[in-house]
Backbone atoms as SQL, in Angstrom:
CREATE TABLE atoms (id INTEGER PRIMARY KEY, chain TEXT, resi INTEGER, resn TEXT, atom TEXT, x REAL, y REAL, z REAL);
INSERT INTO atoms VALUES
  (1, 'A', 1, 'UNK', 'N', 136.603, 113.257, 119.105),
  (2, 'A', 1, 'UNK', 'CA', 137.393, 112.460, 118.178),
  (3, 'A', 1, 'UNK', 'C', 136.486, 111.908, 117.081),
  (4, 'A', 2, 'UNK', 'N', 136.585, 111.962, 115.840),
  (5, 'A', 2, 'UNK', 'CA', 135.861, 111.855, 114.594),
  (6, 'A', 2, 'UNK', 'C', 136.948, 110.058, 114.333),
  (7, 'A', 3, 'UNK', 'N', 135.573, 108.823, 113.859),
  (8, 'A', 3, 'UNK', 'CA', 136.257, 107.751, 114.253),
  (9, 'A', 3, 'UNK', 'C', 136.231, 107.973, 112.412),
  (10, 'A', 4, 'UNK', 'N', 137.118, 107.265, 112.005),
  (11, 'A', 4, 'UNK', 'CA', 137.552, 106.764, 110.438),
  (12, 'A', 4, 'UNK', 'C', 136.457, 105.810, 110.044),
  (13, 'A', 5, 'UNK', 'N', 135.541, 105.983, 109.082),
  (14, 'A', 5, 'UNK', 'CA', 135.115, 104.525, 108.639),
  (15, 'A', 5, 'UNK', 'C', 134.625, 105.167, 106.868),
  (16, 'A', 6, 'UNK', 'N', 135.308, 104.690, 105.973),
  (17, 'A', 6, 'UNK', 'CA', 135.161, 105.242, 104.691),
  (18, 'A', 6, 'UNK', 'C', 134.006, 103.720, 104.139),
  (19, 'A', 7, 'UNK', 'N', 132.918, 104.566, 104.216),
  (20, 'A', 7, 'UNK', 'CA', 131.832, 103.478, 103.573),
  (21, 'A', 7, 'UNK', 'C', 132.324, 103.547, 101.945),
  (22, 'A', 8, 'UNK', 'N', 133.098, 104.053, 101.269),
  (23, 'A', 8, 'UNK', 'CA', 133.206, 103.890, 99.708),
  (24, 'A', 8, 'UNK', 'C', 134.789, 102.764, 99.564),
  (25, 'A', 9, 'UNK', 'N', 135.331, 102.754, 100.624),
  (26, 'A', 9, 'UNK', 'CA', 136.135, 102.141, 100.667),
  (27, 'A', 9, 'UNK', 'C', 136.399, 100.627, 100.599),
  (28, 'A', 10, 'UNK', 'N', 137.013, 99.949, 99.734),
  (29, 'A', 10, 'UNK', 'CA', 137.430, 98.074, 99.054),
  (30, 'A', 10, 'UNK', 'C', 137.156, 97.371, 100.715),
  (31, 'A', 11, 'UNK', 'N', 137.894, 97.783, 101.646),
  (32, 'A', 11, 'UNK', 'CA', 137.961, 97.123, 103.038),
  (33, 'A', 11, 'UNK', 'C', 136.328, 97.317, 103.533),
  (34, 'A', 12, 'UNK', 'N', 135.686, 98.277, 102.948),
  (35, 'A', 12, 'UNK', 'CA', 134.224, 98.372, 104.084),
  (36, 'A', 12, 'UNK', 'C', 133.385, 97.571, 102.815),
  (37, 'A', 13, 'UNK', 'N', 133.882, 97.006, 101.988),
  (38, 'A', 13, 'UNK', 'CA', 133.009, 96.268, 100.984),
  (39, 'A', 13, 'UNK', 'C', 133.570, 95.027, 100.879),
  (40, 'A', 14, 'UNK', 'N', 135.087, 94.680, 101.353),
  (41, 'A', 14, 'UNK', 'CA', 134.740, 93.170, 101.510),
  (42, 'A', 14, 'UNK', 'C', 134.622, 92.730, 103.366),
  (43, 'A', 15, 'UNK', 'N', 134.699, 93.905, 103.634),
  (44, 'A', 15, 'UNK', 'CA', 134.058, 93.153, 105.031),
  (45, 'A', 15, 'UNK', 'C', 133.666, 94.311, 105.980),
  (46, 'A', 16, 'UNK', 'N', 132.310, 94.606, 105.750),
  (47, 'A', 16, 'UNK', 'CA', 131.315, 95.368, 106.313),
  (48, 'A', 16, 'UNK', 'C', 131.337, 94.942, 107.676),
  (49, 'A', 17, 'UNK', 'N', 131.145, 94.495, 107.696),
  (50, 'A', 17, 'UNK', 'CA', 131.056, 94.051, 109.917),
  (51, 'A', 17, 'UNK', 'C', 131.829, 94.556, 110.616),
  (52, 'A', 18, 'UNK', 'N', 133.144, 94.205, 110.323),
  (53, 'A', 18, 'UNK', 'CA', 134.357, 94.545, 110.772),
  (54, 'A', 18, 'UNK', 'C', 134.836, 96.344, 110.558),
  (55, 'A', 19, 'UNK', 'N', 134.269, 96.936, 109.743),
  (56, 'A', 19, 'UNK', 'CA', 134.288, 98.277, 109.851),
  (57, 'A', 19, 'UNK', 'C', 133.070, 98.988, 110.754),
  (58, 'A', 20, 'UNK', 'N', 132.147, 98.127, 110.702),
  (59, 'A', 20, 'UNK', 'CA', 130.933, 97.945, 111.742),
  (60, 'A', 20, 'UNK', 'C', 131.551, 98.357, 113.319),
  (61, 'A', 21, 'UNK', 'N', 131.988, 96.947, 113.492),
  (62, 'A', 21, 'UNK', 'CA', 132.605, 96.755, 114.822),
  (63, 'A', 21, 'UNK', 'C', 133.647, 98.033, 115.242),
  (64, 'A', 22, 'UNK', 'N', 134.144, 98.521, 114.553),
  (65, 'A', 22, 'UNK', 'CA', 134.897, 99.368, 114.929),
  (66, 'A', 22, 'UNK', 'C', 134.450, 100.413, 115.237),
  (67, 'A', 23, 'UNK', 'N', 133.076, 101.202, 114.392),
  (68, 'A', 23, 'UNK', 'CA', 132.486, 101.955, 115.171),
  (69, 'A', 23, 'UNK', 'C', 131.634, 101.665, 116.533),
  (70, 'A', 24, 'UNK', 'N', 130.766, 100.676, 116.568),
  (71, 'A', 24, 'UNK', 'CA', 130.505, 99.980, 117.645),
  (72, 'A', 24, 'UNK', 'C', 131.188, 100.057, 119.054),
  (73, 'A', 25, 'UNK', 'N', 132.848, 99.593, 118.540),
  (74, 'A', 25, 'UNK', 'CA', 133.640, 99.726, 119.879),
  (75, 'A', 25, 'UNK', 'C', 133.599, 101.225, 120.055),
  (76, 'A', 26, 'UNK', 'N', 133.605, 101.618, 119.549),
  (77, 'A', 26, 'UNK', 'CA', 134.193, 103.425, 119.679),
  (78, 'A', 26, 'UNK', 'C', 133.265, 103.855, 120.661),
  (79, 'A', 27, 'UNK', 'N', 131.675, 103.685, 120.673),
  (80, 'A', 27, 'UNK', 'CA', 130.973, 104.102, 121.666),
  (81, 'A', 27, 'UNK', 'C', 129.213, 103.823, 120.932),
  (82, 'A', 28, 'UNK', 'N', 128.308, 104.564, 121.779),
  (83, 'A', 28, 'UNK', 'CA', 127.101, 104.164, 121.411),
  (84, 'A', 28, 'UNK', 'C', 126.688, 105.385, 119.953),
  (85, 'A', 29, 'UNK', 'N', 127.653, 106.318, 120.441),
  (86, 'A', 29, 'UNK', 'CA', 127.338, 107.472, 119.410),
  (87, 'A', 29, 'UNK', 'C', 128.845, 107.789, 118.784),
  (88, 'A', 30, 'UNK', 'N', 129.387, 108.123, 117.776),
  (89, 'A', 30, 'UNK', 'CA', 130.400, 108.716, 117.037),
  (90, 'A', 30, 'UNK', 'C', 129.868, 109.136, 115.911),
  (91, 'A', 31, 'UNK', 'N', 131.192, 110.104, 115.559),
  (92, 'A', 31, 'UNK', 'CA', 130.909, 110.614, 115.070),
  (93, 'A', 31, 'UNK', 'C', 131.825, 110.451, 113.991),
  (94, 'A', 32, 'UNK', 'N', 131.562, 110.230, 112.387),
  (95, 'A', 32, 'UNK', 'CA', 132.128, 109.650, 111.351),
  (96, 'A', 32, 'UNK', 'C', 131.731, 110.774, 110.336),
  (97, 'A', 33, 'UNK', 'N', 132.739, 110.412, 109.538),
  (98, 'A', 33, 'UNK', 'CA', 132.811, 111.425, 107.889),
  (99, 'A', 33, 'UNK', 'C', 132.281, 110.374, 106.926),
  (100, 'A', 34, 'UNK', 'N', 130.891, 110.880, 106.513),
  (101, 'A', 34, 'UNK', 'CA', 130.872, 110.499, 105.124),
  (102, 'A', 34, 'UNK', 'C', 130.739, 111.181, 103.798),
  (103, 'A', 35, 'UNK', 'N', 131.255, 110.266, 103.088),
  (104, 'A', 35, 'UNK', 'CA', 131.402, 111.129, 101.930),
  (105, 'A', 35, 'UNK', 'C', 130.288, 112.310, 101.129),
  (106, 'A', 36, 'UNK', 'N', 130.660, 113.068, 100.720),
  (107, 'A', 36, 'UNK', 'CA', 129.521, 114.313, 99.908),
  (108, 'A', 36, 'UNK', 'C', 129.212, 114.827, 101.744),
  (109, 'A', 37, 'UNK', 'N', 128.508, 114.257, 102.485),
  (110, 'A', 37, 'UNK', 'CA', 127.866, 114.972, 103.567),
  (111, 'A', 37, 'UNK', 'C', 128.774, 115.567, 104.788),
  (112, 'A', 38, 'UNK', 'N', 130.068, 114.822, 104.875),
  (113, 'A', 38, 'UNK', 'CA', 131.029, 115.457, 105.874),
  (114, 'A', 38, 'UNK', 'C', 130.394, 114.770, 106.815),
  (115, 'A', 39, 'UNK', 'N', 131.002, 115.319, 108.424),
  (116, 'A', 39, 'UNK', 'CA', 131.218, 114.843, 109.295),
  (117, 'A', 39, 'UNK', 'C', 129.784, 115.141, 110.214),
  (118, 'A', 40, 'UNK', 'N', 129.463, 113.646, 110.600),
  (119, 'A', 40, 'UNK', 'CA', 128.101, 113.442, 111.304),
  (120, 'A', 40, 'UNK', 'C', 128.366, 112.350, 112.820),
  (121, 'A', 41, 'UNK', 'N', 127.162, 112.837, 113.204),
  (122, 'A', 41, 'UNK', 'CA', 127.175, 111.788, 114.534),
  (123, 'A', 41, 'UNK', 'C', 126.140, 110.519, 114.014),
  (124, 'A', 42, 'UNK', 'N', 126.443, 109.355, 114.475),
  (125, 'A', 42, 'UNK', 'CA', 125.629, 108.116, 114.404),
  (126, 'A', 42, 'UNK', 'C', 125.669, 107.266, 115.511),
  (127, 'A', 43, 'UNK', 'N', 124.543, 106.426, 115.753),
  (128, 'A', 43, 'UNK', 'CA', 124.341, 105.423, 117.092),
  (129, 'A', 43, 'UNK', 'C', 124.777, 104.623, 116.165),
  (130, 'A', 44, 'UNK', 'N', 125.391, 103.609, 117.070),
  (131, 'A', 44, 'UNK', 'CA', 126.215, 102.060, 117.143),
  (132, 'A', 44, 'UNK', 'C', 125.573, 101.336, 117.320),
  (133, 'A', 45, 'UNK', 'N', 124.298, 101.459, 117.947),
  (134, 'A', 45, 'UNK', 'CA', 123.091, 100.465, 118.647),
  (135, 'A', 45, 'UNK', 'C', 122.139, 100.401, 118.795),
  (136, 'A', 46, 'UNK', 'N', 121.609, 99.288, 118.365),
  (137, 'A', 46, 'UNK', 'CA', 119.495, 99.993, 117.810),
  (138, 'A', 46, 'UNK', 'C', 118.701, 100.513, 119.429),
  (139, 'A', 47, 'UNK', 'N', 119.282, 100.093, 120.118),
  (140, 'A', 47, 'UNK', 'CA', 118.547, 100.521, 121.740),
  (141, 'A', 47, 'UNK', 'C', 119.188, 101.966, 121.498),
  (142, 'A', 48, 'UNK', 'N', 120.297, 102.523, 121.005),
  (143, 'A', 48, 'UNK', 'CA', 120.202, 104.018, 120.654),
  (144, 'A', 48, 'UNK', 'C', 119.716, 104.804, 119.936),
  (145, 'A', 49, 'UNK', 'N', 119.802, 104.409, 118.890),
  (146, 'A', 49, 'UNK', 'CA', 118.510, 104.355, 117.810),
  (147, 'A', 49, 'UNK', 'C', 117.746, 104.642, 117.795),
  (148, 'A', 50, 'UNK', 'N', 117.070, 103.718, 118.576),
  (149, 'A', 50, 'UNK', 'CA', 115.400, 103.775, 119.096),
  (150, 'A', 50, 'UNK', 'C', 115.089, 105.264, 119.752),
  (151, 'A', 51, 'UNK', 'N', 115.883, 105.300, 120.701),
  (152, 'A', 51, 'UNK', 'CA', 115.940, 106.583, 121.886),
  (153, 'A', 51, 'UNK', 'C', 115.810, 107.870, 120.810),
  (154, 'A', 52, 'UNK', 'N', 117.090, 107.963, 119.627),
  (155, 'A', 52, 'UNK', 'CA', 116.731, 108.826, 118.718),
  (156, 'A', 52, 'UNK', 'C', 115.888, 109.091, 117.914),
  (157, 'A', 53, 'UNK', 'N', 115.429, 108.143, 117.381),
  (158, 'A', 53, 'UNK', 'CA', 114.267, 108.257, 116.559),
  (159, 'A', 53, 'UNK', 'C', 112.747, 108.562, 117.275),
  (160, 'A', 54, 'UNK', 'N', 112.961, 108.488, 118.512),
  (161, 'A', 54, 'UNK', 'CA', 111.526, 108.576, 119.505),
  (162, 'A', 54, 'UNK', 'C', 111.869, 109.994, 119.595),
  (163, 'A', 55, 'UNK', 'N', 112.813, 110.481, 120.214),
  (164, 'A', 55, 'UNK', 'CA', 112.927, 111.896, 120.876),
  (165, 'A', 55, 'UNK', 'C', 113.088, 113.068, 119.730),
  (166, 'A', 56, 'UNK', 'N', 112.041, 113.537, 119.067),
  (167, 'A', 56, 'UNK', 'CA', 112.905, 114.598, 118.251),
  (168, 'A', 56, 'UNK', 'C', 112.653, 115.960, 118.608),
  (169, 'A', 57, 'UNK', 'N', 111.779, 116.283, 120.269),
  (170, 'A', 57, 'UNK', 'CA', 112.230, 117.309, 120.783),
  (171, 'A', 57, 'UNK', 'C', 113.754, 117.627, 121.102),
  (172, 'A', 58, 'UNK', 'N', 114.371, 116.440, 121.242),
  (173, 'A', 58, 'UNK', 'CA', 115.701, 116.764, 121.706),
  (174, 'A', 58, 'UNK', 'C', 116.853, 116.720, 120.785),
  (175, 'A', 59, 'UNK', 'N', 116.236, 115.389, 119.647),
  (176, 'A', 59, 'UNK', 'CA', 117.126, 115.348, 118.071),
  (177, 'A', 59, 'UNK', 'C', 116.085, 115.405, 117.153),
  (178, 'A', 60, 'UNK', 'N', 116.581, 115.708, 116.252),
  (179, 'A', 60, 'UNK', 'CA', 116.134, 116.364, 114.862),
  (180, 'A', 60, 'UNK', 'C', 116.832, 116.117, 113.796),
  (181, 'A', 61, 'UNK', 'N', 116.117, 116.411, 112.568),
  (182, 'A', 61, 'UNK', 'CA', 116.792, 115.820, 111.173),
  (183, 'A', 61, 'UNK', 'C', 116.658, 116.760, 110.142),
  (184, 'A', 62, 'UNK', 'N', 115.898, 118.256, 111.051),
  (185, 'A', 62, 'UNK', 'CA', 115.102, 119.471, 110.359),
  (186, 'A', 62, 'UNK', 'C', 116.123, 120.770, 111.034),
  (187, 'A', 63, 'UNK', 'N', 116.323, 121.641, 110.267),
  (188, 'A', 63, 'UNK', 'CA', 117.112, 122.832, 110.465),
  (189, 'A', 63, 'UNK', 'C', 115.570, 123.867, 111.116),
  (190, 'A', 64, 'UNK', 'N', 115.688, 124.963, 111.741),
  (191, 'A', 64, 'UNK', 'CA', 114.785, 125.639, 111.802),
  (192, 'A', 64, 'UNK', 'C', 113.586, 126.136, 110.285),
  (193, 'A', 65, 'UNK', 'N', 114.553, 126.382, 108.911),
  (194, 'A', 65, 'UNK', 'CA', 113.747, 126.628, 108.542),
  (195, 'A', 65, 'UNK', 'C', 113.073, 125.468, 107.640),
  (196, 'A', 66, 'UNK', 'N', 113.278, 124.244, 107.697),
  (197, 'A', 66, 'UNK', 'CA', 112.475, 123.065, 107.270),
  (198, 'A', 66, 'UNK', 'C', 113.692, 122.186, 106.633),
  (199, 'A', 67, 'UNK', 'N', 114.667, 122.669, 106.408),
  (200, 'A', 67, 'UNK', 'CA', 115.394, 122.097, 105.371),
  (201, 'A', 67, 'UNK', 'C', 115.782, 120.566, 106.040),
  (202, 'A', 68, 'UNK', 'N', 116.840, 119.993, 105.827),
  (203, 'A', 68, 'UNK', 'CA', 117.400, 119.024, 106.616),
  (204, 'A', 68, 'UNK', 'C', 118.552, 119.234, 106.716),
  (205, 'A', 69, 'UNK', 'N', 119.013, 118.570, 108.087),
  (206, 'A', 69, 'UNK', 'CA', 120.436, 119.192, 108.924),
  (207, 'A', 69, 'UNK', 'C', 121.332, 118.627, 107.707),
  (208, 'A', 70, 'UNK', 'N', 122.364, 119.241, 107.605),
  (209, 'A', 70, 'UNK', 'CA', 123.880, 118.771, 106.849),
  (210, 'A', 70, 'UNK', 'C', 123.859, 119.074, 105.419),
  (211, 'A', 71, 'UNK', 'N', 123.303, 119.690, 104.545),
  (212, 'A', 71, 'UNK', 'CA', 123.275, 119.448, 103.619),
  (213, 'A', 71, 'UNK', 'C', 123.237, 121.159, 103.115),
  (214, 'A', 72, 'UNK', 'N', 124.491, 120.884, 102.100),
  (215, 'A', 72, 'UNK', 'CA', 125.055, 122.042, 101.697),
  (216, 'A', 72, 'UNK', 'C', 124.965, 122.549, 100.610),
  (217, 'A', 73, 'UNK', 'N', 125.096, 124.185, 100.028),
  (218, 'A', 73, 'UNK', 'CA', 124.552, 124.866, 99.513),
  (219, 'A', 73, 'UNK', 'C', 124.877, 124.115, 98.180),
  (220, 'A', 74, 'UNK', 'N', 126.235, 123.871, 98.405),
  (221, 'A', 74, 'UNK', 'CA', 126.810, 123.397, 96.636),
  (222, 'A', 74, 'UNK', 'C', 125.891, 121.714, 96.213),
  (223, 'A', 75, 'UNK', 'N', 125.482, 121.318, 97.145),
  (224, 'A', 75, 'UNK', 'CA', 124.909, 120.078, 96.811),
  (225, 'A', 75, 'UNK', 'C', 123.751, 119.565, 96.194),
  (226, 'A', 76, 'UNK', 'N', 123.649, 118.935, 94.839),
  (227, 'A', 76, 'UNK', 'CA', 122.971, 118.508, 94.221),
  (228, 'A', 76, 'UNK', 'C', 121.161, 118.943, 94.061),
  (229, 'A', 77, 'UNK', 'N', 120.458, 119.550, 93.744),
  (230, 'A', 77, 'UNK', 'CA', 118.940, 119.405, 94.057),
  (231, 'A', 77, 'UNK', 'C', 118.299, 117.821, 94.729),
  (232, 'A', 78, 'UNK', 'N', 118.866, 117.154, 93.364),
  (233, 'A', 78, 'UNK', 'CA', 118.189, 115.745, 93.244),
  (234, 'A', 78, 'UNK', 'C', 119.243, 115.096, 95.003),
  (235, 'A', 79, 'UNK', 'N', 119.767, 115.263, 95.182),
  (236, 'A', 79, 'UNK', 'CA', 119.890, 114.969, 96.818),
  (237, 'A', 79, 'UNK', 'C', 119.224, 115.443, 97.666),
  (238, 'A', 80, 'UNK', 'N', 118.630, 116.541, 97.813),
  (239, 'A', 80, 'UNK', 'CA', 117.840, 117.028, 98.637),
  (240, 'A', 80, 'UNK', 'C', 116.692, 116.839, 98.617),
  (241, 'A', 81, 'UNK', 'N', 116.157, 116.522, 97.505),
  (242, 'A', 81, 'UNK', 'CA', 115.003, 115.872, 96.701),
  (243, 'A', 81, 'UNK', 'C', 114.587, 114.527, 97.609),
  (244, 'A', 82, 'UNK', 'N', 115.760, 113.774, 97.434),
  (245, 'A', 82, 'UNK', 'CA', 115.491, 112.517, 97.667),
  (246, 'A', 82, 'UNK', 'C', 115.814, 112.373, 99.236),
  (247, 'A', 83, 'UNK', 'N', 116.258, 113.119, 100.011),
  (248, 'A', 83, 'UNK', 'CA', 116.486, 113.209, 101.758),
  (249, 'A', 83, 'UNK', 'C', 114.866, 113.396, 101.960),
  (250, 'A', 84, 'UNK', 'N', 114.646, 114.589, 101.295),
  (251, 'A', 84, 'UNK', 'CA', 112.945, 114.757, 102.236),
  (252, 'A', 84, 'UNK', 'C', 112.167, 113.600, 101.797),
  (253, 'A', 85, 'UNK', 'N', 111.992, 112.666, 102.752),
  (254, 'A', 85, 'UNK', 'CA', 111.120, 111.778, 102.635),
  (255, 'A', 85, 'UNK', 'C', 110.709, 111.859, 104.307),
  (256, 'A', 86, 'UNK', 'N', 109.979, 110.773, 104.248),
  (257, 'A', 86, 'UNK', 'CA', 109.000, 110.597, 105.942),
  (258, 'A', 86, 'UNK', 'C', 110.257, 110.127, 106.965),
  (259, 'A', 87, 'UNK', 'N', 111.528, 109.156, 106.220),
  (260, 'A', 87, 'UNK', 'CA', 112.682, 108.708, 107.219),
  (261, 'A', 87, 'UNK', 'C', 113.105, 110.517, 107.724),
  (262, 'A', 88, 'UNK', 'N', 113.314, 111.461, 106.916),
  (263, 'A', 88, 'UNK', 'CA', 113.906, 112.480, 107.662),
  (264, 'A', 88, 'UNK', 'C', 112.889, 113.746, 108.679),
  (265, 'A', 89, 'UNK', 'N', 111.344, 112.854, 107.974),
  (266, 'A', 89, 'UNK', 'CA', 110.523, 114.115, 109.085),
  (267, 'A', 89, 'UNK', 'C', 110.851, 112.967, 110.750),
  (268, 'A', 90, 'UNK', 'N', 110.293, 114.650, 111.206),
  (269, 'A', 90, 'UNK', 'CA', 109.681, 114.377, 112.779),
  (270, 'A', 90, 'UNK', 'C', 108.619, 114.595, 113.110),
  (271, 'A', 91, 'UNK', 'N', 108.781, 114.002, 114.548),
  (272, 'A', 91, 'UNK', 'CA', 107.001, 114.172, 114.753),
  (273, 'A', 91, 'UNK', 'C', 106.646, 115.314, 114.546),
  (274, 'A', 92, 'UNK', 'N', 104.932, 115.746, 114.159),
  (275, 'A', 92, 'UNK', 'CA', 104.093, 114.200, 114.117),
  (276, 'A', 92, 'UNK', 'C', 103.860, 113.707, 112.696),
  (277, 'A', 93, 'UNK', 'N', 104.743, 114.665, 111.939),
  (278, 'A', 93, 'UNK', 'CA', 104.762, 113.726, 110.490),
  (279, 'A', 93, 'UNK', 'C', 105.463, 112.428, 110.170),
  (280, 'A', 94, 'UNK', 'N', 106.514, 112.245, 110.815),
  (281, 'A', 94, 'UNK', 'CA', 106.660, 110.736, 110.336),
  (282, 'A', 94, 'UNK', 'C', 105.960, 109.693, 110.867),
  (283, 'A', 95, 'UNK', 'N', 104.966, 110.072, 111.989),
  (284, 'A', 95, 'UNK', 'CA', 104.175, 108.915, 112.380),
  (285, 'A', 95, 'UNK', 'C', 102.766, 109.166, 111.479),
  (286, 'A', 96, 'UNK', 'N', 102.739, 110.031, 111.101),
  (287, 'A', 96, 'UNK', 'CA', 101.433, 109.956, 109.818),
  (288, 'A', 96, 'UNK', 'C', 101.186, 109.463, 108.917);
């Protein structure tokens, strides 16, 4: 089940928490549509978080051939540009 939360949306800008909370309740991981990138999974909780950002034998932010996961052919250079930074490597480059 893909939970609703439109980050461009008047309701998630006058009250961010509360669109928060709703993914939150949904579980530790869901999976939400955002805009330009389509439909992704995200943790609800920095103790999940954490787990992800430690493990990237098991998650990843890199396609096999270097690129980064989600990001599509029709989409912008200057977006892809600006994804590869050290937040989207894995070890052992983002601890470098």
């Amino acid at each position: 089940m893909t939970v609703h939360a439109d980050f461009t949306s008047q309701e998630y800008f006058r009250n961010p928490t509360a669109e928060i909370e709703k993914l939150r309740a949904a579980g530790p991981v869901v999976e939400v549509r955002f805009p330009l990138v389509g439909t992704v999974w995200t943790t609800t909780t920095q103790d999940f978080a954490n787990q992800v950002s430690r493990d990237s034998g098991t998650f990843t932010l890199r396609k096999d051939d270097g690129n980064v996961v989600g990001f599509r052919w029709w989409m912008p250079k200057i977006v892809r540009a600006i994804a590869n930074n050290m937040l989207s490597a894995d070890e052992p480059n983002h601890t470098r």
